[in-house]
PAVODO-382986 format. One record per residue: residue in three letters; residue number from 1; x negated, y, z negated of N, C-alpha, C in turn. Coordinates in Angstrom, 1 decimal. Atoms other than C-alpha are relative to their C-alpha. Layout:
# residues N
ALA_NUM_X_Y_Z_X_Y_Z_X_Y_Z
...
This chain:
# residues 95
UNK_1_-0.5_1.4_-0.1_-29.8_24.2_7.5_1.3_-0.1_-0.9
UNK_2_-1.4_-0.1_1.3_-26.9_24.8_4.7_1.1_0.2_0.6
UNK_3_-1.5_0.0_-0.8_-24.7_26.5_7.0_0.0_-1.1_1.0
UNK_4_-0.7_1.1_-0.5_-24.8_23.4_9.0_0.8_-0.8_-0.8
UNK_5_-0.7_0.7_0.9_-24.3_21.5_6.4_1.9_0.1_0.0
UNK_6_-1.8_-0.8_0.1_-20.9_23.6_5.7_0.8_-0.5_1.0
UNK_7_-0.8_0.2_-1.6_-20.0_23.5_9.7_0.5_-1.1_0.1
UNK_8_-0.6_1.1_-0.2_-19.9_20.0_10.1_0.2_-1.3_-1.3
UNK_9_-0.7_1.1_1.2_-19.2_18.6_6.6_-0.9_-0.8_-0.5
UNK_10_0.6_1.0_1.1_-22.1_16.8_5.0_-0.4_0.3_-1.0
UNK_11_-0.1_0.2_1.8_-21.9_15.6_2.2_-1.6_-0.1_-0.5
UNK_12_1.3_0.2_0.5_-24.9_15.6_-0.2_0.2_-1.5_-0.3
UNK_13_0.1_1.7_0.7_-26.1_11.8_-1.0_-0.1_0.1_-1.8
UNK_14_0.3_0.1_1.7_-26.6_13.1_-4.9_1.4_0.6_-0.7
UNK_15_-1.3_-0.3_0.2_-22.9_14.6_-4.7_0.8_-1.1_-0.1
UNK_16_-0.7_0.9_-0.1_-20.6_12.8_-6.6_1.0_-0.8_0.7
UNK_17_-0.9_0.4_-1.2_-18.1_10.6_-4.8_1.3_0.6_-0.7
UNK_18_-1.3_-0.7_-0.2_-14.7_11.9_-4.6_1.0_-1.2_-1.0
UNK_19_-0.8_0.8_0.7_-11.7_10.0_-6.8_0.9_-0.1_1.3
UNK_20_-1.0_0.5_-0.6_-9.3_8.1_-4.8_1.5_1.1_0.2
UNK_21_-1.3_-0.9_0.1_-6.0_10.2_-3.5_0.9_-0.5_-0.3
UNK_22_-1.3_0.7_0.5_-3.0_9.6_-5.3_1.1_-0.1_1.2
UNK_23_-1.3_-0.1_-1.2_-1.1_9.8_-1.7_-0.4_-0.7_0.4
UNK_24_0.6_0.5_-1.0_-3.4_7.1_-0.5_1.3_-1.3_-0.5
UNK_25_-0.9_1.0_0.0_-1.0_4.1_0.3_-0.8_-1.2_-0.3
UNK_26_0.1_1.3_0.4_-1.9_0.5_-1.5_0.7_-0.9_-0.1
UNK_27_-1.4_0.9_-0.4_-0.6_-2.6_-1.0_0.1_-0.7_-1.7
UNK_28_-0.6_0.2_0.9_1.3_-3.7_-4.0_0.1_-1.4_0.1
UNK_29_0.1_1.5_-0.4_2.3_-7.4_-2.9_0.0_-0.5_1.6
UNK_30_-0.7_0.8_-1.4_3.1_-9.8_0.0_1.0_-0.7_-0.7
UNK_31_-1.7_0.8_0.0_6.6_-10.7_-0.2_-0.4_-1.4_0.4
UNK_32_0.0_1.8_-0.2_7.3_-15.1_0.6_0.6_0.2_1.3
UNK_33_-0.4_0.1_-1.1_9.3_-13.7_3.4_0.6_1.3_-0.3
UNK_34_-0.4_-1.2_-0.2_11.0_-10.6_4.7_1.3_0.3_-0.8
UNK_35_-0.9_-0.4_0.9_14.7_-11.0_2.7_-0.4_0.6_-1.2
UNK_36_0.5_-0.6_0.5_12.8_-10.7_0.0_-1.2_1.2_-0.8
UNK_37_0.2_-1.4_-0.1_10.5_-7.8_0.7_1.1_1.1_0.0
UNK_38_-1.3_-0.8_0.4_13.5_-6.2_1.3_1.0_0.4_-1.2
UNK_39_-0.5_0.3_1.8_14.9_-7.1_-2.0_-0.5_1.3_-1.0
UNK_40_1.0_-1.0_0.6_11.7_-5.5_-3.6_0.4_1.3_0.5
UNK_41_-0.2_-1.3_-0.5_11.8_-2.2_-1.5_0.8_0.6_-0.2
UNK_42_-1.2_-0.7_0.8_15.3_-1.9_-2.9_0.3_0.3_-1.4
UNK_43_0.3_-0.5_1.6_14.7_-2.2_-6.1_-0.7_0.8_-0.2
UNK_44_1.1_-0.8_0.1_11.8_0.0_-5.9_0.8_1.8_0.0
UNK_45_-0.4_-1.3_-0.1_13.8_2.9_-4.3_0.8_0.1_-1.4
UNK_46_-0.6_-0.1_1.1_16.6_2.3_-7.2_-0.9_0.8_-1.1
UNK_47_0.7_-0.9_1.1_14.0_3.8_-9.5_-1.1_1.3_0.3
UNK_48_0.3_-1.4_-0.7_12.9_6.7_-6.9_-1.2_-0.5_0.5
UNK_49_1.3_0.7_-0.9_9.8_4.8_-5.6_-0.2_-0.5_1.2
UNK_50_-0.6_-0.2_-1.0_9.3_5.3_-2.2_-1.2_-1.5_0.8
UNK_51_1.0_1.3_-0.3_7.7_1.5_-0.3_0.1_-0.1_0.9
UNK_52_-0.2_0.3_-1.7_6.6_1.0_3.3_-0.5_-1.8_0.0
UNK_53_-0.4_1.4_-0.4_7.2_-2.9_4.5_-0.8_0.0_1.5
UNK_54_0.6_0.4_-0.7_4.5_-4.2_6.6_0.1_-1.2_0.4
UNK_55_0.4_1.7_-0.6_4.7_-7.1_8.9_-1.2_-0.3_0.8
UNK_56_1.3_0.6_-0.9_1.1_-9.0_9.7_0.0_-1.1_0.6
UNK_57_0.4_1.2_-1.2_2.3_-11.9_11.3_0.7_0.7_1.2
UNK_58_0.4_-0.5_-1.3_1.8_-11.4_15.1_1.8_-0.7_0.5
UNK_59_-1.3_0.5_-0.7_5.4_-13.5_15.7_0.8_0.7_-0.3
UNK_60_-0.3_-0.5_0.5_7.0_-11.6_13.7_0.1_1.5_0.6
UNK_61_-0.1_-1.6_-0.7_6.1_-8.2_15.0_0.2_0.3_1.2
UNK_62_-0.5_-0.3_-1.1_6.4_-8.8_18.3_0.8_-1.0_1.1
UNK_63_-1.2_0.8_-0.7_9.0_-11.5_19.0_1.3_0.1_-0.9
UNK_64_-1.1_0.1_1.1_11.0_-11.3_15.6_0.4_-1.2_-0.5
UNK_65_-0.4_1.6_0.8_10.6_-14.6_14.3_-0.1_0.2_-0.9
UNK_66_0.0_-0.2_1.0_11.0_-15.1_11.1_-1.8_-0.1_-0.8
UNK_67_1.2_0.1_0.2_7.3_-14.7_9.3_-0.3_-1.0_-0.9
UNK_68_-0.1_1.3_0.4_5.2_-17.1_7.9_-0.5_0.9_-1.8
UNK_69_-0.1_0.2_1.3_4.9_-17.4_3.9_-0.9_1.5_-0.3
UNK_70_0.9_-1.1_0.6_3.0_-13.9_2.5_-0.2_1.3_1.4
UNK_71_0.1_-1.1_-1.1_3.3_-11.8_5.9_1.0_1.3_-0.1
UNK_72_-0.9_-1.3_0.0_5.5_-8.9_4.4_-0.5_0.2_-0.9
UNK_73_0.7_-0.6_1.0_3.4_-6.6_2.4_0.5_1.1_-0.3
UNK_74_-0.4_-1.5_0.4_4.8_-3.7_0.3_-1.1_0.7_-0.5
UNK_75_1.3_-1.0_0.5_2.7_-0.6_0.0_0.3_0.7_-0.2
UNK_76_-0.3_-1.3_0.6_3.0_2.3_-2.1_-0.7_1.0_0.0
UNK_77_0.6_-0.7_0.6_1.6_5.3_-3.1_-1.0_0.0_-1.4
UNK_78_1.1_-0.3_1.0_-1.8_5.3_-5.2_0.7_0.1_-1.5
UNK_79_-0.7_-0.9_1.5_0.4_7.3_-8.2_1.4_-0.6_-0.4
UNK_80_-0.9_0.6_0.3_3.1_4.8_-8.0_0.0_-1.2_0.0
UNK_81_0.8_1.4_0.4_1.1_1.8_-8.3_0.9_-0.8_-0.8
UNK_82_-0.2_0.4_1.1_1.5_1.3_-12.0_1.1_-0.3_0.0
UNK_83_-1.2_0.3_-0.1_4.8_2.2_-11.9_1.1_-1.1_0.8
UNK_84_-0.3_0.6_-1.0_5.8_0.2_-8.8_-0.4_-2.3_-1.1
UNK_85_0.3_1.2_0.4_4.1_-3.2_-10.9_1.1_-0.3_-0.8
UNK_86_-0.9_0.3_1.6_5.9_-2.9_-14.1_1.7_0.0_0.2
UNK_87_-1.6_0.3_-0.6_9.6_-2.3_-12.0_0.4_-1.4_0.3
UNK_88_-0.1_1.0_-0.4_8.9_-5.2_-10.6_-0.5_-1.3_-0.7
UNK_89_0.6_0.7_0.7_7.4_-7.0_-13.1_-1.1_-0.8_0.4
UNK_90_1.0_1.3_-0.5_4.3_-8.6_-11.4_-1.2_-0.1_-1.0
UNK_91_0.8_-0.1_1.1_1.6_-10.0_-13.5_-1.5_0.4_1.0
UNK_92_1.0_0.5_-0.2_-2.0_-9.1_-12.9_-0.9_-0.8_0.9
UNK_93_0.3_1.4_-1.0_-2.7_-12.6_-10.5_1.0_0.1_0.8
UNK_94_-0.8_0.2_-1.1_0.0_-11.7_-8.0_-1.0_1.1_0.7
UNK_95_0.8_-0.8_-0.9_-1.7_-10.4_-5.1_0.7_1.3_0.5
C-alpha cells in the first residue's frame, strides 16, 4: 500500500502541513481606481518588486469602462509581501 501511496501522492493526515510558497502570488491592496493601481505598480517596480494588476469588475474587463471604487487589485509575491507594504506605506487596516 506505500508504494501507492508514493504513485499517486498521498499525503499522510499526521504529516505536517507544508509552509506557504514564497512564489505564491497575494493580493497586497485594491487600488480606488486603475490610475492609481498603476501609480502603485510603479512605484513598486522602482524598488525591483515585481506586481500583477488585476481587474474584478466585469465592465471593466470586458468593455473597458472605467471600474468601480476597489476593482484593481495589486498582487505580489508571498517574499515581497513585507516589503511591497512598507514601499508603499500601507497600514495594517488597508485591505
Amino acid at each position: 500500500m506505500r508504494i501507492l501511496d508514493l504513485l499517486f501522492r498521498r499525503r499522510d493526515p499526521a504529516a505536517p502541513r507544508r509552509l506557504p510558497s514564497p512564489d505564491e502570488l497575494v493580493l497586497l491592496t485594491a487600488a480606488d481606481n486603475e490610475p492609481m493601481a498603476e501609480f502603485y505598480r510603479g512605484i513598486l517596480a522602482d524598488q525591483g518588486i515585481r506586481a500583477m494588476l488585476k481587474r474584478t469588475d466585469p465592465l471593466t474587463v470586458n468593455y473597458g469602462f472605467s471600474g468601480l471604487p476597489g476593482s484593481s487589485e495589486l498582487w505580489v509575491l508571498r517574499k515581497d509581501f513585507a516589503r511591497a507594504r512598507a514601499v508603499l506605506d500601507l497600514s495594517p487596516a488597508d485591505p
